[in-house]
C-alpha positions as semicolon CSV with decimal commas, in nm:
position;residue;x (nm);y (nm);z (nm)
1;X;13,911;4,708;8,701
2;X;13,898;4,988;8,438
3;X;13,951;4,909;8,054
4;X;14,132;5,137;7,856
5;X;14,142;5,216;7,529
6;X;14,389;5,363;7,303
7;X;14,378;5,719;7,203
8;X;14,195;5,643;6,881
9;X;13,955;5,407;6,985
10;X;13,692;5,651;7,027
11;X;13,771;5,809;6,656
12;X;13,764;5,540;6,469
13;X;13,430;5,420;6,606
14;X;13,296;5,755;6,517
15;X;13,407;5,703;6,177
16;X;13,291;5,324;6,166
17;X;12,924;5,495;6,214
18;X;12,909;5,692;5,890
19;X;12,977;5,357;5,693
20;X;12,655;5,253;5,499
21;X;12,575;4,917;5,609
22;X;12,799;4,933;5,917
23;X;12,748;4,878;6,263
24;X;12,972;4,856;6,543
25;X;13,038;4,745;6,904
26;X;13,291;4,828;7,148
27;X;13,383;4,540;7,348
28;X;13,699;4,620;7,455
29;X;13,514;4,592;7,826
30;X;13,533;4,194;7,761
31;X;13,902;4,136;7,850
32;X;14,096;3,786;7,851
33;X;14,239;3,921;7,468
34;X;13,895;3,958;7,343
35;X;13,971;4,241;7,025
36;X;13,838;4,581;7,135
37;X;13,534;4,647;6,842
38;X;13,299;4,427;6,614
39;X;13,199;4,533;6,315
40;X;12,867;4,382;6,122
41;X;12,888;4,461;5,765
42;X;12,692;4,337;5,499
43;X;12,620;4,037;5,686
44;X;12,949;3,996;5,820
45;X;13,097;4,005;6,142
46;X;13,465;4,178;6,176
47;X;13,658;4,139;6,484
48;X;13,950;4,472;6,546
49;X;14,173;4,474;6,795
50;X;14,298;4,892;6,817
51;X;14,649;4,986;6,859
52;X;14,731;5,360;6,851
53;X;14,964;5,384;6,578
54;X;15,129;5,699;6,719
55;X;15,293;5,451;6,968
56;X;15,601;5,248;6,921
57;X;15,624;4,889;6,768
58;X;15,651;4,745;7,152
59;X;15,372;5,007;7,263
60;X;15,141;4,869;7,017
61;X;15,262;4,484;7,068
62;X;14,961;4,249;7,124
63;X;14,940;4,128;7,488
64;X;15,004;3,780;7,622
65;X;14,599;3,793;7,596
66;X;14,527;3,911;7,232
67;X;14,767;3,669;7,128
68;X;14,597;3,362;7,277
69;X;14,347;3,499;7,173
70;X;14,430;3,528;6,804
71;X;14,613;3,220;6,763
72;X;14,300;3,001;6,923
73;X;14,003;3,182;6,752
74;X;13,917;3,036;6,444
75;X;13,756;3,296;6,238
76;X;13,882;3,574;6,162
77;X;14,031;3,887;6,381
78;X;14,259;4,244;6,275
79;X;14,476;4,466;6,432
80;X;14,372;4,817;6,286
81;X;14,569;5,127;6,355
82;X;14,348;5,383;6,172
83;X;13,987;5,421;5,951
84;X;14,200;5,333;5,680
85;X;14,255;4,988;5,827
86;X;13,902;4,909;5,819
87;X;13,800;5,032;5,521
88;X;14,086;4,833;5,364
89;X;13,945;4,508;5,497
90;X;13,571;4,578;5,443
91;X;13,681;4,609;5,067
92;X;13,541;4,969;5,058
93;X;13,695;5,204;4,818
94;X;13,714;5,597;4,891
């Protein structure tokens, strides 16, 4: 079975890269809710899950997956929509 991604999976990846001190790992291959990217930054490991916020609220609503996912993992995980997103909860100012 094929993953997909959403249309700005790819983007915000690229965008990830040009972070100092940022790496980052699609994994949205994984399945069974696993988020679709990790990010390492500054010693710490982010997990994103990607919705395309060009879709609608129930377009972008988190699967019966991600959310067994998200309520049993105990660190922490984010739904980001956009760059913005990220650098919001990396703490990085622009």
């Amino acid at each position: 079975m094929i993953k997909r991604t959403d249309a700005n999976h790819k983007q915000i990846i690229d965008q990830i890269r040009h972070i100092p001190f940022a790496s980052v790992f699609s994994t949205h291959e994984i399945g069974k809710g696993f988020p679709d990217i990790v990010v390492g930054f500054r010693g710490i490991n982010y997990l994103f899950e990607i919705k395309d916020g060009k879709k609608s609220a129930s377009q972008k609503k988190l699967t019966e997956s991600e959310v067994k996912f998200h309520t049993g993992w105990m660190g922490q995980v984010h739904i980001i929509e956009k760059i913005e997103d990220v650098l919001e909860i990396l703490k990085i100012k622009v």
